[in-house]
Each structure stands twice: as structure tokens, then as C-alpha cells.
C-alpha positions, 0 to 999 in steps of 0.5 A: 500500500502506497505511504503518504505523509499529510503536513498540514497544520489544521487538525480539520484539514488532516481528518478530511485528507484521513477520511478520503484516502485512509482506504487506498493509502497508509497515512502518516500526519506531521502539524509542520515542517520541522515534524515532517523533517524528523518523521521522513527518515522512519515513515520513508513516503511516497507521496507527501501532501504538504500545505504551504502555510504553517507555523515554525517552518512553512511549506517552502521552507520545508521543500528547501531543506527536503531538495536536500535529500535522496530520494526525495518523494514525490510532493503535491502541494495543497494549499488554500492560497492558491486558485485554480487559475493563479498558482505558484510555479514549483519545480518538481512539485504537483499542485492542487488547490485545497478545495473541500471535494479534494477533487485536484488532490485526487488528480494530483495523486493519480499523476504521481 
């Protein structure tokens, strides 16, 4: 069963993303980066759902520090402070607007 790391700060956000994917993927949760940086070694991911917007260390930050390892995950970034039509451009990274449906979260991880 494909590993997937959530990071996100909002307890809310993390049970949706459980709720959704606990039947398909094994789950692992860390509330920012600094967590997800010290769990990434043990839960070894596939794919890491990270939000952009927490505090300690942030989302971007986090990618930083993570481009520094090997082998790196696959990463979809999914943040409500981007839409549909204006987002970022990350190198190496799927994007999906956080949305209640999880319907681009779903596309994103079908394409990793």
C-alpha cells in the first residue's frame, strides 16, 4: 500500500485528507515542517501532501531543506492560497488547490 505523509497544520484539514484516502493509502500526519523533517527518515513516503502555510517552518521552507535529500518523494502541494487559475510555479512539485471535494488532490495523486 502506497505511504503518504499529510503536513498540514489544521487538525480539520488532516481528518478530511484521513477520511478520503485512509482506504487506498497508509497515512502518516506531521502539524509542520520541522515534524515532517524528523518523521521522513522512519515513515520513508511516497507521496507527501504538504500545505504551504504553517507555523515554525512553512511549506517552502520545508521543500528547501527536503531538495536536500535522496530520494526525495514525490510532493503535491495543497494549499488554500492558491486558485485554480493563479498558482505558484514549483519545480518538481504537483499542485492542487485545497478545495473541500479534494477533487485536484485526487488528480494530483493519480499523476504521481
Amino acid at each position: 500500500m502506497p505511504r503518504i505523509l499529510l503536513v498540514d497544520d489544521d487538525p480539520a484539514w488532516r481528518k478530511l485528507y484521513r477520511m478520503a484516502l485512509e482506504r487506498q493509502f497508509e497515512l502518516f500526519e506531521a502539524t509542520d515542517g520541522y515534524q515532517a523533517l524528523s518523521v521522513l527518515g522512519a515513515v520513508r513516503p511516497d507521496v507527501i501532501v504538504l500545505d504551504l502555510r504553517m507555523p515554525r517552518m512553512d511549506g517552502m521552507d520545508f521543500l528547501q531543506r527536503l531538495s536536500r535529500r535522496s530520494p526525495r518523494p514525490k510532493v503535491v502541494v495543497c494549499s488554500g492560497s492558491f486558485t485554480e487559475f493563479e498558482r505558484p510555479h514549483i519545480p518538481g512539485v504537483l499542485l492542487a488547490a485545497k478545495t473541500a471535494d479534494l477533487k485536484e488532490l485526487w488528480a494530483a495523486l493519480r499523476a504521481a
